[in-house]
Structures are given as structure tokens and as C-alpha cells.
C-alpha positions in Angstrom: 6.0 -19.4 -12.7 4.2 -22.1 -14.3 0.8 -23.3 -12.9 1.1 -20.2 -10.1 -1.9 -19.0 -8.7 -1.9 -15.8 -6.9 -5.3 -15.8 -5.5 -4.5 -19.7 -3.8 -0.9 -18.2 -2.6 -3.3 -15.0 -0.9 -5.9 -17.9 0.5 -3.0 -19.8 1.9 -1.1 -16.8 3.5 -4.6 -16.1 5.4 -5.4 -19.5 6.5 -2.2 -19.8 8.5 -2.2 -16.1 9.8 -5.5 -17.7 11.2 -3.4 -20.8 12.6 -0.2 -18.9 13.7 -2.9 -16.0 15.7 -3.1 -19.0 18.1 0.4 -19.6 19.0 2.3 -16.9 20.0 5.9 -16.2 18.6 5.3 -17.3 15.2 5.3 -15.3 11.7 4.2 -16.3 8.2 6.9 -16.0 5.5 5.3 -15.4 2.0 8.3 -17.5 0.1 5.8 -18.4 -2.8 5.9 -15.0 -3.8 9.4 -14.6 -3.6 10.2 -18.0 -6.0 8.0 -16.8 -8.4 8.8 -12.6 -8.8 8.9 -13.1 -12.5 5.4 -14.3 -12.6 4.9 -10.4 -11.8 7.3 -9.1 -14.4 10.3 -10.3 -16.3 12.2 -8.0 -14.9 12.1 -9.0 -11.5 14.7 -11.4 -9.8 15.1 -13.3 -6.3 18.5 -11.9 -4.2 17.8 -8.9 -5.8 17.1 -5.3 -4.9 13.6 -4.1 -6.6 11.8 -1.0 -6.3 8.4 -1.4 -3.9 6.4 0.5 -5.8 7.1 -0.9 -9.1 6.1 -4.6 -6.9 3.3 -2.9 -5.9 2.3 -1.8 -9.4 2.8 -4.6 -11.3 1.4 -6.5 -7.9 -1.9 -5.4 -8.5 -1.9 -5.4 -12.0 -2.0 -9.2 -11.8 -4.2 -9.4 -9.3 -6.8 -7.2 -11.3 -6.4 -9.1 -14.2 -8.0 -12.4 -11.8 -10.2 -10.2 -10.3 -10.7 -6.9 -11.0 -13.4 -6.2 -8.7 -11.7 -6.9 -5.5 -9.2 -4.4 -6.6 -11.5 -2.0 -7.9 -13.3 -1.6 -4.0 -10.5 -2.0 -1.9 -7.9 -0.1 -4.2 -9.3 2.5 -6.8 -9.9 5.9 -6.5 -10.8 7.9 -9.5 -8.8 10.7 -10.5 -10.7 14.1 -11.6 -9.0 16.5 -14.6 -10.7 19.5 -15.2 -9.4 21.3 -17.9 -10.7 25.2 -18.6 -10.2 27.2 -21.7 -8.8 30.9 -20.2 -10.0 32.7 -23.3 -13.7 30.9 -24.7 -14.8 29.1 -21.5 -14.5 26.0 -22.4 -14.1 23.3 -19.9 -13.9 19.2 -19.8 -13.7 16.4 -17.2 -11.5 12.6 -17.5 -11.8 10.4 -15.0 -8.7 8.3 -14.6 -8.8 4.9 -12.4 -5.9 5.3 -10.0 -4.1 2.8 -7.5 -2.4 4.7 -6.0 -1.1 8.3 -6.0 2.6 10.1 -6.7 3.2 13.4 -4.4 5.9 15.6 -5.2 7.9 16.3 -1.7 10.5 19.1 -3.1 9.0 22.0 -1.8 6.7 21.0 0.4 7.3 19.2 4.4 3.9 17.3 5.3 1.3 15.2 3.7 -1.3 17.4 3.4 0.7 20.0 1.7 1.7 18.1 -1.1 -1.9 16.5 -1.7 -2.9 20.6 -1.9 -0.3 20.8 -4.1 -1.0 18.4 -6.2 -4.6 19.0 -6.7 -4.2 22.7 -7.1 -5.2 24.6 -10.0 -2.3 25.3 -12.8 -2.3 27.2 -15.6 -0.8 25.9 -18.8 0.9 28.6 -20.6 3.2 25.9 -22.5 1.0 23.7 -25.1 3.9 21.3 -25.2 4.6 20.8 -21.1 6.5 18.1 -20.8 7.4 16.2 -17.4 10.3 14.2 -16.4 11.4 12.3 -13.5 14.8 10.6 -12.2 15.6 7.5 -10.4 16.8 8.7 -7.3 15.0 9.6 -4.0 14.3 12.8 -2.5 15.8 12.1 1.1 13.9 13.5 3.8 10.8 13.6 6.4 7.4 14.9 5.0 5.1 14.9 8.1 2.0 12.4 8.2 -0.6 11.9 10.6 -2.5 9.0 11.7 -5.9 10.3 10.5 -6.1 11.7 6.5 -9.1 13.7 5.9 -9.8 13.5 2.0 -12.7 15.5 1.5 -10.8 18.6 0.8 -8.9 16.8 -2.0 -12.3 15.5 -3.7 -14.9 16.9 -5.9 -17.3 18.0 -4.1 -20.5 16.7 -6.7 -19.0 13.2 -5.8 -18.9 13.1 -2.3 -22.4 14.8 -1.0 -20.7 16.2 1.7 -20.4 12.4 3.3 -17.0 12.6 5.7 -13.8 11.2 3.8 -11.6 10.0 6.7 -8.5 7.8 6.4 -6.6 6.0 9.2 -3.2 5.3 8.9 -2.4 1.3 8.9 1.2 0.8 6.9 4.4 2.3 6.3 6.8 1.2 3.9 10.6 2.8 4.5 13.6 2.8 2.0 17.0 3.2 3.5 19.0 3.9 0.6 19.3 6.4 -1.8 18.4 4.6 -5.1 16.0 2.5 -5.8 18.4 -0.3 -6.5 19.9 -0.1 -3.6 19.0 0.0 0.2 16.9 -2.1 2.4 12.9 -1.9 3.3 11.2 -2.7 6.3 7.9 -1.6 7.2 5.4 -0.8 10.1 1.9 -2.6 10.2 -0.6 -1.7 12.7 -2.6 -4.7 13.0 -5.5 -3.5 15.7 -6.0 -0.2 16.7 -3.1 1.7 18.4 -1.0 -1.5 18.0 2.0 -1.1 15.6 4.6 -3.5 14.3 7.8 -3.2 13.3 8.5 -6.0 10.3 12.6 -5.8 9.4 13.0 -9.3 7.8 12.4 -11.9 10.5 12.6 -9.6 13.1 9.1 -8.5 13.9 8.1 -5.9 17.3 6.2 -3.9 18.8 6.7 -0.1 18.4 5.2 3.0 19.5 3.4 5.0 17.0 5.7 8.0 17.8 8.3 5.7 16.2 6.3 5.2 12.9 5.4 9.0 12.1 9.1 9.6 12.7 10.2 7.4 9.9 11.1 8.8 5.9 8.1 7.3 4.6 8.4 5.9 0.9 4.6 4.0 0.6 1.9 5.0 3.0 -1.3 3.1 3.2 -4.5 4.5 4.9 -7.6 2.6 5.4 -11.0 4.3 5.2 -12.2 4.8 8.6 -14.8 1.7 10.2 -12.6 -0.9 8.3 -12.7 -4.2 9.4 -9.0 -4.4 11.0 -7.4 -7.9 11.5 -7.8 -8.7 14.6 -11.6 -8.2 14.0 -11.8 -10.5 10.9 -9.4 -13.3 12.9 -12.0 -13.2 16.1 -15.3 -13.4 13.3 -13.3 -16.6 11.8 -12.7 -17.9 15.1 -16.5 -17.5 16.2 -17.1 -19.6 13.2 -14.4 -21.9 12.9 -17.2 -24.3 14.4 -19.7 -24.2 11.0 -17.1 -23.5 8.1 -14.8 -26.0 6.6 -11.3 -26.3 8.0 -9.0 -25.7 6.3 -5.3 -26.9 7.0 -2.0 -25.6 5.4 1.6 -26.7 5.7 4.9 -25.5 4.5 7.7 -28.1 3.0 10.2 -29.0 4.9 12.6 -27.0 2.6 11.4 -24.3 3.7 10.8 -24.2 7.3 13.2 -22.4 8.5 11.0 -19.6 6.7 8.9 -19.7 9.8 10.2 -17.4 12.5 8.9 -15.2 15.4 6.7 -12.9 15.3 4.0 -11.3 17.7 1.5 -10.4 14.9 0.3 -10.8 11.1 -2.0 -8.1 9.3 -3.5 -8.4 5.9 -4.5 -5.5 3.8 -8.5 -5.3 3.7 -9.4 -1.7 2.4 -6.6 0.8 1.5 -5.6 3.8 -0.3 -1.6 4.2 -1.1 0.4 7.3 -1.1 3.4 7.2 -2.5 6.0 10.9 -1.7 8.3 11.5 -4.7 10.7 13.7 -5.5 8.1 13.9 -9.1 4.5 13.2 -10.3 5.3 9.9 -12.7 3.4 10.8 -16.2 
């Protein structure tokens, strides 16, 4: 992975979304990223089955360490302990910087459940609580809705009662029952109330029925009044006229990479919610 530069792979992936929006029936393939998964971690391999949330982890951790504070505002939410002594009073507060957040789906059979669940208050009667966690999935549907109010979740001397509103914008599925095995496809919704199906090359247009259905593995929620796609493709558009053009090609190698598709979305401002069968620690 020699001389690869994530943040010129991420330029080039936008510019031709930007060509491709105008002609219809074509689809960008991010190949780059796949000849070069070991610039992420070793352990990664191309023709291999990996685990989308470990990409996604060690995804971002490269991309902070180029620049941390694009990751910071679009990613980060900070994580609140508050620990209270039963007997003396004592209490204390860490802040943790988190990506993206684990949910234990066991016992519970919607979203907002396990967020209450995980942010409820537990007593520690064991001074030596340990946690564990396996590598298989939990196999079933935990309910989601398209809008995620947070403010319930959050502490309320950080918010000043401002509203905390979340709109659903990807889904990534796992059919398998391991995460070495299986196959992922995902749902994008690239403008409002338009979602996409993306299973390989094949790429189309679903009905949002169709995507709360699904055994979600990631979830991704924008904040509400985010700029979606389709707005930021019609801003460049209006000023493709006073910036510099930029032009991108693929090798020939590798154009049969190119196939159809009737949309591409890129991630502006997300939060990522992860079910699992256990909180990883």
C-alpha cells in the first residue's frame, strides 16, 4: 500500500460521483480501496470475507490520523460515565470519544430499547465485573425507525434542551451467521424518501418499507438539516462554471468495475449504531 492516499482515493470517488450524476445507468466502483485493504490493517485480505465493523473501525482510524477533525464533526459523539459511590456520595464523570456505539439486542426488540438499555443506570455489586463477548451474531429483527430522537439518551447539561433528531440514511445487512462468513449489501438513501438497494453491482430502487424490514448489522443516522447528496451534487453543479474542473479516469484494467447504477451517496454527517449480541469493552 505504498505511496496510498486515502484522502486523494475519497477526492477521486466524489469527483466522478459528480461526472456519473450526469449520465444515467452508471455506478462508481471504489477498487482502490479494495487493492489496498492492508493499508487499513494487516489483517485484512482481497477475496476475502471481513467483518464491517472492524473496516469501519480501522476505516476511520486512518482517516483520523490524516485528519482528525473531519472525523471529529462528522463522526464523534462523546460518551458520558457517571460513576456514584452507594455508601459516601461520591460521584465522577469520563468523557470517552466514541465512533460509533455497540447495543446489546438479547433481550430487547427495537432501537430505542436497547439505547435505554444501554444508558441505564447499573449498580455494581461485583468490584471485579468482567465482560465478554463471542464472535457470532445474534440473528434477528430489532425494530428502527426512520427518525432517532437522541435527546433522551444525552446529558441534559450538554444539550440545553436544543432538539437531538436523527434521520435514517444507511443500512448495512449481514446474511450470515458469523462474521467470516455471509454476504453484505446495504441500503443508501441518497435524497429524501429515495432509497437504494447496493448488492454488488446490482444497484435499485426500493421502498423504505423494504429497508426497516431488513436484520440490520450497522445503521447510520444523519443529524437532521444535513446537507444530503443530491443537494451538494446540484451546489457543485451551480458552480461547476467558477471552480476548477476536475477530470478522473479509471485504467482500462479496470473498467469493467464500472456498472449500472441509478444513484451514488456519500456519507456527509453521521452517527453509527451498531446491534450486538454484546457491548465490546
Amino acid at each position: 500500500a505504498a505511496g496510498f492516499c486515502l484522502i486523494c482515493i475519497f477526492k477521486e470517488l466524489i469527483g466522478l460521483s459528480l461526472v456519473y450524476e450526469a449520465y444515467e445507468g452508471r455506478s462508481v466502483s471504489p477498487w482502490r480501496l479494495v487493492e489496498n485493504l492492508s493499508y487499513f490493517t494487516s489483517g485484512f485480505h482481497k477475496n476475502e470475507q471481513e467483518d464491517a465493523h472492524k473496516f469501519f473501525q480501522c476505516f476511520h482510524n486512518r482517516l483520523e490520523s490524516r485528519c482528525s477533525d473531519i472525523v471529529q464533526q462528522v463522526f464523534c459523539v462523546h460518551f458520558v460515565s457517571k460513576l456514584s459511590c452507594c455508601n459516601c456520595g461520591y460521584y465522577s464523570n469520563t468523557y470517552d470519544p466514541l465512533i460509533d456505539v455497540s447495543l446489546e439486542i438479547n433481550d430487547v426488540d427495537n432501537l430505542h430499547s436497547a439505547l435505554e438499555s444501554f444508558t441505564r443506570v447499573k449498580k455494581l455489586v461485583d468490584p471485579e465485573i468482567k465482560f465478554s463477548y463471542g464472535i457470532c451474531e445474534v440473528e434477528k429483527h430489532v425494530s428502527f425507525l426512520m427518525e432517532l430522537d437522541l435527546l433522551l439518551y444525552t446529558d441534559n447539561n450538554q444539550t440545553n434542551n436544543e432538539q437531538i433528531k436523527y434521520d435514517l440514511y444507511a443500512v448495512i445487512v449481514h446474511a450470515g451467521s458469523t462474521s467470516s462468513s455471509g454476504h453484505y449489501y446495504c441500503f443508501i438513501c441518497a435524497e429524501p424518501n429515495e432509497w437504494y438497494k447496493f448488492d454488488d453491482s446490482m444497484i435499485s430502487r426500493v421502498h423504505e418499507d423494504l429497508v426497516l424490514a431488513e436484520e440490520a448489522y450497522i445503521i447510520f443516522y444523519a443529524k437532521r438539516d444535513t446537507l444530503w447528496f443530491s443537494d451538494f451534487v446540484a451546489l457543485q453543479m451551480h458552480n461547476m462554471d467558477t471552480i476548477p474542473k476536475l477530470s478522473f479516469s479509471l485504467p482500462n484494467h479496470h473498467a469493467s468495475d464500472v456498472s449500472e447504477s441509478n444513484a451514488a451517496a456519500v456519507d456527509t454527517s453521521s452517527s453509527a449504531l451498531r446491534p450486538t449480541d454484546a457491548i465490546n469493552s
